[in-house]
Backbone as numpy.savetxt, mean C-alpha at the origin, in Angstrom:
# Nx Ny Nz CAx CAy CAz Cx Cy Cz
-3.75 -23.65 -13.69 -5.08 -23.95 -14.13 -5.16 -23.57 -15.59
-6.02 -24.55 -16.96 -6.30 -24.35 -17.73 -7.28 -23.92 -18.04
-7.89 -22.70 -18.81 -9.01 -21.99 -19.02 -9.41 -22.41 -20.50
-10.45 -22.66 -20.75 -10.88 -22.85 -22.01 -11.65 -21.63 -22.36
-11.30 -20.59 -23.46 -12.35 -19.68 -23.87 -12.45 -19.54 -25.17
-13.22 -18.61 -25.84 -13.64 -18.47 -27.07 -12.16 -18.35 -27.87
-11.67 -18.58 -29.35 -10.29 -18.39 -29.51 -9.20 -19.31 -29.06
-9.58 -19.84 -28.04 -8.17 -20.81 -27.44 -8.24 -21.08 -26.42
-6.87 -21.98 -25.74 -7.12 -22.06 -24.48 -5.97 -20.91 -23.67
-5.97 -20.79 -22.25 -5.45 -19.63 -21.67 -4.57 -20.61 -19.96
-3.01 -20.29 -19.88 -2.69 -20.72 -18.56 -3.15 -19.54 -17.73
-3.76 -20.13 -17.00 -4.13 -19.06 -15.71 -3.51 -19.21 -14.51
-2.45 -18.46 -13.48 -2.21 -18.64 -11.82 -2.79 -17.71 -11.16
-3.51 -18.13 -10.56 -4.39 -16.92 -9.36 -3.09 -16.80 -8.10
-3.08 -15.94 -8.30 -1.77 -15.55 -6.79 -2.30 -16.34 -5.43
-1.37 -16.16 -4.26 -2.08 -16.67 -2.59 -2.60 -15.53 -2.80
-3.87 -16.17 -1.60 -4.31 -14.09 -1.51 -3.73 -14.48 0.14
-3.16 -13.09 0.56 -2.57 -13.16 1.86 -3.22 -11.83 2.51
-3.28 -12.05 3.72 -4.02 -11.33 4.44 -3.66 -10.67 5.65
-2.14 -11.25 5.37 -1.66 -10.83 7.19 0.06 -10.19 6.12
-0.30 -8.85 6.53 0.96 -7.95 6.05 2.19 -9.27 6.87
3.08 -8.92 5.84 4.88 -9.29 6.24 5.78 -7.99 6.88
6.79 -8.15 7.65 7.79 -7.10 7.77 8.58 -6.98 6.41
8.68 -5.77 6.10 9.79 -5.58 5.30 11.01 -5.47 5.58
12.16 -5.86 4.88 13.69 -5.80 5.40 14.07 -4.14 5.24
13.41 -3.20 5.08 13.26 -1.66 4.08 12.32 -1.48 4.17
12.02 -0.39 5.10 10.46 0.13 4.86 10.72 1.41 3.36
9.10 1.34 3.08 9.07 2.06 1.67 8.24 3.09 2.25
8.92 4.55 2.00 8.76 5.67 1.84 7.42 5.88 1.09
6.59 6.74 1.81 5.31 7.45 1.69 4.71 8.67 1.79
3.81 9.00 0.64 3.02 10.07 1.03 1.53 9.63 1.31
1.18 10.05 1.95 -0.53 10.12 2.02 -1.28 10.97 1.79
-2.67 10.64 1.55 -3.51 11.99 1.23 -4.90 11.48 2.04
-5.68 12.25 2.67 -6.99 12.00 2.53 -7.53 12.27 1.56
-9.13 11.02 1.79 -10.02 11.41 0.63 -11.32 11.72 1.02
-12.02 12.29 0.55 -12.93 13.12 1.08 -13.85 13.49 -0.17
-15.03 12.88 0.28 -16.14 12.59 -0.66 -15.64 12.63 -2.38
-14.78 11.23 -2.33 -13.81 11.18 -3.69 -13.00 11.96 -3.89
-12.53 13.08 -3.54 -11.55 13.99 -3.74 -10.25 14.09 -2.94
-9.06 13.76 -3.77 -7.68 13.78 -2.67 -7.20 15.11 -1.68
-7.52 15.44 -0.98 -6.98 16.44 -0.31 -5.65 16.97 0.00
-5.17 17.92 0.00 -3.75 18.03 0.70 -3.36 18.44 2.06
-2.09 18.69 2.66 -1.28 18.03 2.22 -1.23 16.75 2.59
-0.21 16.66 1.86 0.75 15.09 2.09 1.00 15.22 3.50
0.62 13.54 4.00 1.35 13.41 5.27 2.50 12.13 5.09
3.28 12.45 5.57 4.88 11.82 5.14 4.34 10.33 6.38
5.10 9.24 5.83 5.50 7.88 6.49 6.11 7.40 6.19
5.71 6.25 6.42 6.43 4.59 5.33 5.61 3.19 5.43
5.97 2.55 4.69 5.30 1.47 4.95 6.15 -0.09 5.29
5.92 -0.24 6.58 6.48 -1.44 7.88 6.83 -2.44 7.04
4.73 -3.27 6.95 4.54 -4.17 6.64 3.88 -4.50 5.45
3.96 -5.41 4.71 3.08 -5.20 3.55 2.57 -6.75 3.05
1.44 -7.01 2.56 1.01 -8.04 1.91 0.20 -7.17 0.45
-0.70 -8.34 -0.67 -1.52 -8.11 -1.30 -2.72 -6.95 -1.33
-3.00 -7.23 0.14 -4.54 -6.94 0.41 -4.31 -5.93 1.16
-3.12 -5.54 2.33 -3.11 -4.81 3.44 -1.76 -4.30 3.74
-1.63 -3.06 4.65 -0.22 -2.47 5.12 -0.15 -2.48 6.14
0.91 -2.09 6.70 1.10 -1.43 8.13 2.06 0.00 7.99
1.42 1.22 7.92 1.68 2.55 7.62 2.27 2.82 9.07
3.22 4.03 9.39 3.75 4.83 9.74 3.67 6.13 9.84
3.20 6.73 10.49 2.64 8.08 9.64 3.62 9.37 10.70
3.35 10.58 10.02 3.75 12.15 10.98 2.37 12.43 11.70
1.26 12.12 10.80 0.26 12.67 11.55 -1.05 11.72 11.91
-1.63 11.87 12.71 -3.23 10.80 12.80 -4.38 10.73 11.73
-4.32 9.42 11.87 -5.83 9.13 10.83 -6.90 8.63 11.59
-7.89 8.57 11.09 -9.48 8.09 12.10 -9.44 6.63 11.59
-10.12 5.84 12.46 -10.94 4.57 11.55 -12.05 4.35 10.75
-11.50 3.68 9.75 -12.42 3.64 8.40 -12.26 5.04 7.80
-11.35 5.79 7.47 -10.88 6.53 6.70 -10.58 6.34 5.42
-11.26 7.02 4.32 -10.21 6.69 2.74 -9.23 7.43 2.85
-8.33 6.44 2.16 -6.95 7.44 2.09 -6.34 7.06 0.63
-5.29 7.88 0.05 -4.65 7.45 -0.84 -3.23 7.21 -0.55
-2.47 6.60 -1.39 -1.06 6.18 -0.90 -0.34 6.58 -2.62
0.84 7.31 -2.00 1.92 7.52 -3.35 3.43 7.15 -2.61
3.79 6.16 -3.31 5.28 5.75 -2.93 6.29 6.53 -3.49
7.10 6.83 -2.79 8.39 8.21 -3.25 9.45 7.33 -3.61
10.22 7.76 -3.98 11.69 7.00 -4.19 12.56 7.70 -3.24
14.22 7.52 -3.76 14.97 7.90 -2.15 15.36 9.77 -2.46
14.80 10.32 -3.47 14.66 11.62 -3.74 13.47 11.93 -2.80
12.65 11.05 -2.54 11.20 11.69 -1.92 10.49 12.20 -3.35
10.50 11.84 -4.13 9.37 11.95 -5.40 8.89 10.63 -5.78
7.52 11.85 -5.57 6.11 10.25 -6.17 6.01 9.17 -7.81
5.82 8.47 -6.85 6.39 7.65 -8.15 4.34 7.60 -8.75
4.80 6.83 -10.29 3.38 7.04 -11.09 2.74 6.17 -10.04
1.05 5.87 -10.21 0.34 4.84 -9.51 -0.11 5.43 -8.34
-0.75 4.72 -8.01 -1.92 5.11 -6.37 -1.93 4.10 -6.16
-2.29 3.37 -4.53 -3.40 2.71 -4.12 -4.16 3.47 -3.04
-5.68 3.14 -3.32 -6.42 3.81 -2.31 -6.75 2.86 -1.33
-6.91 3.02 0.14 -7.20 1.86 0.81 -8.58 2.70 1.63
-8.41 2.34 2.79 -9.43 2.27 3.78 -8.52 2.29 5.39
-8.66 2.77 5.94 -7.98 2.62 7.49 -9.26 1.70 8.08
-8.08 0.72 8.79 -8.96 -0.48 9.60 -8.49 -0.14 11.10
-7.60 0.69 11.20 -6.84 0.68 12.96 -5.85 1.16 12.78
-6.19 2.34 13.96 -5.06 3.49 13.68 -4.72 3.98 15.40
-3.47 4.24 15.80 -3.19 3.91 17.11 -1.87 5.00 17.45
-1.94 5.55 18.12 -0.26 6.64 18.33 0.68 5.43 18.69
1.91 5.58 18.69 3.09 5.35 19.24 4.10 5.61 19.98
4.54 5.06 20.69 5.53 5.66 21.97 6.68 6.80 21.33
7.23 6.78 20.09 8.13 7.78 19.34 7.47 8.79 18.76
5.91 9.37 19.02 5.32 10.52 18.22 5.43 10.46 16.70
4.83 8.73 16.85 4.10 8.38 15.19 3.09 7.70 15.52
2.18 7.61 13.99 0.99 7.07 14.45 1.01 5.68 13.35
0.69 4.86 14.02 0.34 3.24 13.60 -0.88 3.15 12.85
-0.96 2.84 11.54 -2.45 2.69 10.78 -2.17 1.11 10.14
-3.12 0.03 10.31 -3.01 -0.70 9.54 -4.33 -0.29 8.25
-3.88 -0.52 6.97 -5.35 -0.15 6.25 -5.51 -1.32 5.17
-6.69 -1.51 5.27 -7.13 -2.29 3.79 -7.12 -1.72 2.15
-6.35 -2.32 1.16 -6.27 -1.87 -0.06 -8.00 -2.11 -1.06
-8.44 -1.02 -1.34 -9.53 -0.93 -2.17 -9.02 -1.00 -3.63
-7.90 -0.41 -4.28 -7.65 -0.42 -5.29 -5.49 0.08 -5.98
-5.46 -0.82 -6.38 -3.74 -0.93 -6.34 -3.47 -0.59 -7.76
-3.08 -0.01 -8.51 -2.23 0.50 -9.97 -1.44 -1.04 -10.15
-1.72 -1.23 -11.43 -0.85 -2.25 -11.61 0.81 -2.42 -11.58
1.12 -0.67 -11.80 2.73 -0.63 -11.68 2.87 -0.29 -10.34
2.23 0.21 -9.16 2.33 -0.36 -7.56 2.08 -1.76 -7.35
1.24 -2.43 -7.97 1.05 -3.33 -7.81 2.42 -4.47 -8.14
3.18 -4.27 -8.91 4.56 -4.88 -9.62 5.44 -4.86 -7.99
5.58 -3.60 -8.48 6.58 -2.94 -6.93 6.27 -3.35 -5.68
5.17 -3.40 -5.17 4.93 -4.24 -3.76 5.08 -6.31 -3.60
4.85 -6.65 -5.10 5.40 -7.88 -5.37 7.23 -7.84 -5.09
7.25 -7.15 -6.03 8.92 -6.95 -5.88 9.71 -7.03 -4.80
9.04 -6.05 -3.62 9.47 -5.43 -2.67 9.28 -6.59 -1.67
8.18 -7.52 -1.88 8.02 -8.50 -0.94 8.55 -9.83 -0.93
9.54 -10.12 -2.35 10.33 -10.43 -2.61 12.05 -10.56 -2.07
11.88 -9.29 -1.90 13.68 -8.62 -1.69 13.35 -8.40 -0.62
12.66 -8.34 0.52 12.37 -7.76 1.69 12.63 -6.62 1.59
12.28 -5.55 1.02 11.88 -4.38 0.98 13.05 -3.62 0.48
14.10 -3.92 -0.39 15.30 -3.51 -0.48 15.15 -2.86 -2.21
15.66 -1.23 -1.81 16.23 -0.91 -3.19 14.64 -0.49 -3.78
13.92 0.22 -3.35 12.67 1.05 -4.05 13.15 2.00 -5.52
């Protein structure tokens, strides 16, 4: 699409917006935090992340979350250190699992543009090489 604005004109591509997380070939290593009346809490609860699209995940977690929870998300590398960036989401459905983990799918409220790179990336390569 061509944009006409003040100064010039501008190519614009609006991405798909997708709505239904993908499997990853590599799940990506996680910390979590609650949030709590804006404030990140500690600690970290360790996961990963399954599935992933634009808009939404499918988390893994050590410990339980409620529904409609804020949460924050920091992706580790294979040291287990947080990499720069946040996204904060929202828990939409959160469920135990037969292996003593808990299943959260959550909605993304707000993505860092350099998470934002990396989950392109990652959905790319099927999840290979964080």
């Amino acid at each position: 699409m061509r944009c006409r604005v003040s100064g010039g004109a501008y190519h614009l591509q609006l991405l798909d917006k997708c709505d239904a997380p993908v499997p990853l070939g590599e799940r990506i290593n996680i910390h979590l935090y609650r949030v709590k009346e804006k404030v990140i809490t500690e600690p970290a609860i360790k996961g990963w992340i399954e599935a992933i699209c634009g808009t939404k995940a499918v988390l893994y977690l050590e410990s339980e979350l409620l529904t409609w929870e804020d949460i924050c998300i920091r992706l580790v590398n294979e040291v287990m250190e947080e990499l720069s960036g946040r996204i904060y989401a929202k828990v939409e459905a959160a469920q135990a699992t037969n292996n003593n983990h808990y299943e959260a799918t959550v909605r993304f409220t707000s993505v860092a543009p350099e998470i934002y790179q990396i989950i392109r990336q990652q959905q790319h390569m099927g999840g290979a090489g964080l």
